[in-house]
C-alpha positions as CSV (number, residue, x, y, z in Angstrom):
1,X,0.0,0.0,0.0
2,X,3.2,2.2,1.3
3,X,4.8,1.5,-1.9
4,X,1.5,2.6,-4.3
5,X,1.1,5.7,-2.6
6,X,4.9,6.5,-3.2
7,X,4.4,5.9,-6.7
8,X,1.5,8.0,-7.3
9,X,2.7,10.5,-5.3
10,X,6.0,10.5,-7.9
11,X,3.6,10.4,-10.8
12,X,1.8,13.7,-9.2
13,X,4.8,15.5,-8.4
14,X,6.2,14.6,-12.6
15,X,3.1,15.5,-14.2
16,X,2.6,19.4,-15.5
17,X,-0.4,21.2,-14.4
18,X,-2.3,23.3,-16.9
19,X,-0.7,26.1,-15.3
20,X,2.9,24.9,-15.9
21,X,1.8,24.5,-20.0
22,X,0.9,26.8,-22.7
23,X,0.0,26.8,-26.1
24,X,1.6,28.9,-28.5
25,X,0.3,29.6,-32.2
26,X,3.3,29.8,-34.3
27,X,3.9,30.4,-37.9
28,X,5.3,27.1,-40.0
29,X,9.2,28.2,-40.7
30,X,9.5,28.8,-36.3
31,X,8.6,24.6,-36.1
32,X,9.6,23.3,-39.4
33,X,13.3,25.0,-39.1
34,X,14.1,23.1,-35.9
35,X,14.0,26.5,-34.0
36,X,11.4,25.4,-31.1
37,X,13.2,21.7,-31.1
38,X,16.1,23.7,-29.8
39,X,14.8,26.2,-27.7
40,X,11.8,24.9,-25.6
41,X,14.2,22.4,-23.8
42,X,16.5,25.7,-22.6
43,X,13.2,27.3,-21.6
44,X,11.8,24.7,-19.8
45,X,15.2,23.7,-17.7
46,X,15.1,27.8,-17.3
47,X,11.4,28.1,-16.2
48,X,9.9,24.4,-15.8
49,X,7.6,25.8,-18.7
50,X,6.1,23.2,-20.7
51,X,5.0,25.0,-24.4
52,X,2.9,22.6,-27.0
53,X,3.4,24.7,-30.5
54,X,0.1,24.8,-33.3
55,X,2.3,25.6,-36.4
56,X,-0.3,27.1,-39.2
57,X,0.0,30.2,-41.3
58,X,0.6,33.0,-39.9
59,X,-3.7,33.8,-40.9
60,X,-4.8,31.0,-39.2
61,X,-2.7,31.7,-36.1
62,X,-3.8,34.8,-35.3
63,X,-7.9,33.3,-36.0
64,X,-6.8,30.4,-33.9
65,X,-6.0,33.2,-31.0
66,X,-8.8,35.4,-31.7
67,X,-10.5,32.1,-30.8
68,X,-9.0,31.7,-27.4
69,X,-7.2,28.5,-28.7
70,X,-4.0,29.7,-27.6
71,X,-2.3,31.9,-25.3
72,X,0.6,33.1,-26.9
73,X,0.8,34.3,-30.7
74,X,4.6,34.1,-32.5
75,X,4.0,35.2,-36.1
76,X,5.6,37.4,-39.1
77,X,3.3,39.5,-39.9
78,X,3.6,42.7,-38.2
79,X,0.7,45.0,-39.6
80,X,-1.7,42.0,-39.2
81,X,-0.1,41.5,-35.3
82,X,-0.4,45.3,-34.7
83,X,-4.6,45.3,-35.7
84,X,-4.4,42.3,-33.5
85,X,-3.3,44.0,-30.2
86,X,-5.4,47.1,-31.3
87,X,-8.4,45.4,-31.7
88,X,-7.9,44.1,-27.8
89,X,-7.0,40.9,-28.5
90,X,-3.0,40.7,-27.5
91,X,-2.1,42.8,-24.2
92,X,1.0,44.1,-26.4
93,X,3.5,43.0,-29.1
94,X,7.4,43.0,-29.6
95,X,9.6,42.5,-31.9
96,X,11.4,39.1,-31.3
97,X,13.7,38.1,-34.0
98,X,14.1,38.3,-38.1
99,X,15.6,36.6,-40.9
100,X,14.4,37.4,-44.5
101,X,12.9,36.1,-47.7
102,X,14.5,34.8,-50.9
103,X,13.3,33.4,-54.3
104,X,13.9,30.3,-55.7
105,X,13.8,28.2,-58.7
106,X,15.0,25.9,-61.6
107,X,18.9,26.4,-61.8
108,X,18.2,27.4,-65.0
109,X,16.9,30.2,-64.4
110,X,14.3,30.9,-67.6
111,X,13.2,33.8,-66.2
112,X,16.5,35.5,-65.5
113,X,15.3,36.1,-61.8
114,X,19.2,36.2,-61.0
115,X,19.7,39.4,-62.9
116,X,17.0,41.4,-61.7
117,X,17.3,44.8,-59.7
118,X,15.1,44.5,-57.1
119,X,12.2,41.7,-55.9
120,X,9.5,43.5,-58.4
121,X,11.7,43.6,-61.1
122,X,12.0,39.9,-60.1
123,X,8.6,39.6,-60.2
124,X,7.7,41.0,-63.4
125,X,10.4,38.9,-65.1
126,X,9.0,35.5,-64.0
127,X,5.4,36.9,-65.3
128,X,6.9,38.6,-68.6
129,X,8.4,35.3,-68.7
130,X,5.1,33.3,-68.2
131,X,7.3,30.7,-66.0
132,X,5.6,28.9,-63.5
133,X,5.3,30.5,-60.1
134,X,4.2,28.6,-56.7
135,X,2.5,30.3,-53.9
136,X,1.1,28.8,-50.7
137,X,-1.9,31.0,-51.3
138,X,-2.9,29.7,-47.3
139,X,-3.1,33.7,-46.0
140,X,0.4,32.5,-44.3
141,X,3.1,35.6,-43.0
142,X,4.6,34.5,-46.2
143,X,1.7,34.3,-48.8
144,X,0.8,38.0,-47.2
145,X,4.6,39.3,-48.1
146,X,4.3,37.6,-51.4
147,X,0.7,39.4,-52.7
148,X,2.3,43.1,-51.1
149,X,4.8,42.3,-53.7
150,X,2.9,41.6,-56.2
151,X,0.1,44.5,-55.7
152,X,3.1,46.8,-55.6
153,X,4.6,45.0,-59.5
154,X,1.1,46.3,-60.2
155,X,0.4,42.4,-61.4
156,X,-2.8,40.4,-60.0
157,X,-1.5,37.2,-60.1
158,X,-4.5,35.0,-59.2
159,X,-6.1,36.0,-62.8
160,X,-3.5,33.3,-63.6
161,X,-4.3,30.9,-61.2
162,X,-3.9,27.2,-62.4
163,X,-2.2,28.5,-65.6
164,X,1.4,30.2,-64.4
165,X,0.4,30.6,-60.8
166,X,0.0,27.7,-59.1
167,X,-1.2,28.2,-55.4
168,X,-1.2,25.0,-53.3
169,X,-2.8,26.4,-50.1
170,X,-0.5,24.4,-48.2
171,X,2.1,25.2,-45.7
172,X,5.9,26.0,-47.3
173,X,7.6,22.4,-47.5
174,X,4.6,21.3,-49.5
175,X,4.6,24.7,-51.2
176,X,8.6,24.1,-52.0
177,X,7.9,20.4,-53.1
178,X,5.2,21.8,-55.9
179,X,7.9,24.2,-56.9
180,X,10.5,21.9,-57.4
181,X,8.3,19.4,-58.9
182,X,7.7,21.8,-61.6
183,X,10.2,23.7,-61.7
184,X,8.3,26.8,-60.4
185,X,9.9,29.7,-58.6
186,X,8.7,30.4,-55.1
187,X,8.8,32.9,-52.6
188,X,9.7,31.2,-48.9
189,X,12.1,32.3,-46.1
190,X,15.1,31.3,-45.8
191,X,15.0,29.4,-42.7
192,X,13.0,27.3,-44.3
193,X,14.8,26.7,-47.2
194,X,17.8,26.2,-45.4
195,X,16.2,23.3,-43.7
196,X,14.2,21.9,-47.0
197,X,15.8,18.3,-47.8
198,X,14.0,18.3,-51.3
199,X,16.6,21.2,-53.3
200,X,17.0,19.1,-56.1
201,X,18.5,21.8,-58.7
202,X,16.7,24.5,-57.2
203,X,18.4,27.4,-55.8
204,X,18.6,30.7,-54.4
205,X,18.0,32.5,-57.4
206,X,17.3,36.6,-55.8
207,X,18.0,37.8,-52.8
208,X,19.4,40.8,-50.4
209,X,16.5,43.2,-51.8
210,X,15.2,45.7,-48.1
211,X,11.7,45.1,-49.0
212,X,12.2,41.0,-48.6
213,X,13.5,41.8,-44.4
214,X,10.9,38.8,-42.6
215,X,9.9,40.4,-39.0
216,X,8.9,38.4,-36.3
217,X,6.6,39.2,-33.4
218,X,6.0,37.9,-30.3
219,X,2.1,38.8,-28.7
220,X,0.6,37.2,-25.3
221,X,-3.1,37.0,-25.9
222,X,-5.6,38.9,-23.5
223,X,-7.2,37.2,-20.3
224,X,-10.0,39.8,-20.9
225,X,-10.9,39.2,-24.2
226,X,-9.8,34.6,-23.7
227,X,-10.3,34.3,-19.8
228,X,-8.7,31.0,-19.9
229,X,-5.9,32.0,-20.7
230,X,-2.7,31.0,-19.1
231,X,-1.5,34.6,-18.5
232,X,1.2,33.7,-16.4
233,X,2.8,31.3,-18.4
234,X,2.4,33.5,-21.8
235,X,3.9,36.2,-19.8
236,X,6.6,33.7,-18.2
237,X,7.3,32.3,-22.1
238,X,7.1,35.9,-23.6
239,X,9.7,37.7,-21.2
240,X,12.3,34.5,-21.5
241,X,11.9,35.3,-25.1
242,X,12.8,39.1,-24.8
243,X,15.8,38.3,-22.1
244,X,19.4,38.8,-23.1
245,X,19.0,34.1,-22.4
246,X,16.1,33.7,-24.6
247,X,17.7,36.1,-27.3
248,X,21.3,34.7,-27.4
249,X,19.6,30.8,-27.4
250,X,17.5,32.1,-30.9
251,X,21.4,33.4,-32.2
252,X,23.1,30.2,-30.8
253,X,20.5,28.2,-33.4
254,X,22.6,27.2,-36.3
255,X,21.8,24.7,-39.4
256,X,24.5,23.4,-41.0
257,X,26.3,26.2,-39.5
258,X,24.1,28.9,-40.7
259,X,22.6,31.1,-38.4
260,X,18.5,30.8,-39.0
261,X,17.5,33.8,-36.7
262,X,18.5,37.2,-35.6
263,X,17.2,38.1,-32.3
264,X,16.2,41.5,-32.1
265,X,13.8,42.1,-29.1
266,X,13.0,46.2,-28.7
């Protein structure tokens, strides 16, 4: 009986509480590029914080938290987080790290991406060039970044839809996989790629442009607006985040030697 009782005390004393465990929305490239594989386990020896990760576009994220399913939101797309917080459902948002975007496609190039001044002028050539052009078309961070783009080459890019432009409302690996299947070019951050097994011949093809810069935010969701939320714990997750720890463990995250992220809390 002595021995039971020990053992279920153990088991009580091991298991998290819902106040030791949060959910976090996330953006795809944060969980697909390895980034919460490394960090979490620093976190959670830092904090005993246990953090299960939904990793959606950067759309659905911010619906799943308007929903109450979550009580922290770490996305990449700041004009969307901003409404978020305005509209009263984040208590506030920070800036939490970036990396940027790059195009890819065929080695050889048919559209001559490689020469191109800037990411319109990227743009325009892959359409003046009628090649094949894959978006995730899933209202992702990056799909958002991708359609600014295009409004701005002046081009509407869904009037070719299942011609030129193919959009696989899927998240980017199976978005990369389409492209490199048929030798499309495709807008994706470079974490992401960096990570992608499936290359192929595909390659960096444009990159360096200002306007392709990939912000990341970091927003705890609001107890008044989701009472159940786990405000200490998004709070707890949030601030080990912004802290000179949380900041250099998102620089110390290297694939392959590369350096995925670059903190930049304000």
């Amino acid at each position: 009986m002595m021995k039971h009782l020990a053992v279920t005390l153990a088991l009580a004393l091991s298991t998290p509480t819902l106040a030791d465990t949060i959910i976090v929305q996330s953006t795809t490239s944060t969980k697909n590029s390895g980034l919460y594989d490394y960090l979490l386990p620093i976190l959670q020896q830092d904090t005993g914080l246990r953090v299960n990760v939904v990793a959606v576009g950067t759309g659905q994220a911010i619906k799943n938290a308007m929903r109450c399913d979550g009580d922290v939101l770490l996305v990449h797309a700041k004009a969307a987080e901003e409404k978020f917080v305005a509209e009263g459902y984040g208590d506030y948002r920070h800036d939490l790290m970036y990396n940027d975007f790059v195009i890819v496609g065929p080695a050889d190039d048919p559209a001559q991406v490689s020469g191109a001044r800037d990411a319109i002028d990227a743009l325009l050539r892959i359409k003046q060039a009628d090649a094949k052009f894959a978006s995730r078309g899933d209202d992702s961070g990056t799909h958002k970044k991708e359609l600014a783009l295009w409004q701005e080459a002046g081009i509407d890019p869904v009037q070719g839809s299942g011609q030129w432009y193919l959009e696989t409302g899927s998240g980017m690996g199976a978005t990369l996989n389409t492209g490199v299947g048929l030798n499309a070019y495709v807008l994706t951050d470079r974490a992401t790629w960096i990570t992608f097994a499936n290359k192929q011949d595909a390659t960096i093809l444009f990159e360096g442009d200002p306007t392709l810069f990939n912000q990341y935010g970091v927003i705890p969701v609001s107890k008044d607006r989701c009472p159940s939320v786990n405000r200490d714990g998004a709070e707890t997750f949030t601030r080990w985040l912004l802290s000179d720890t949380g900041q250099a463990a998102i620089a110390d995250y290297r694939v392959d030697g590369k350096q995925l992220f670059f903190p930049n809390a304000d």
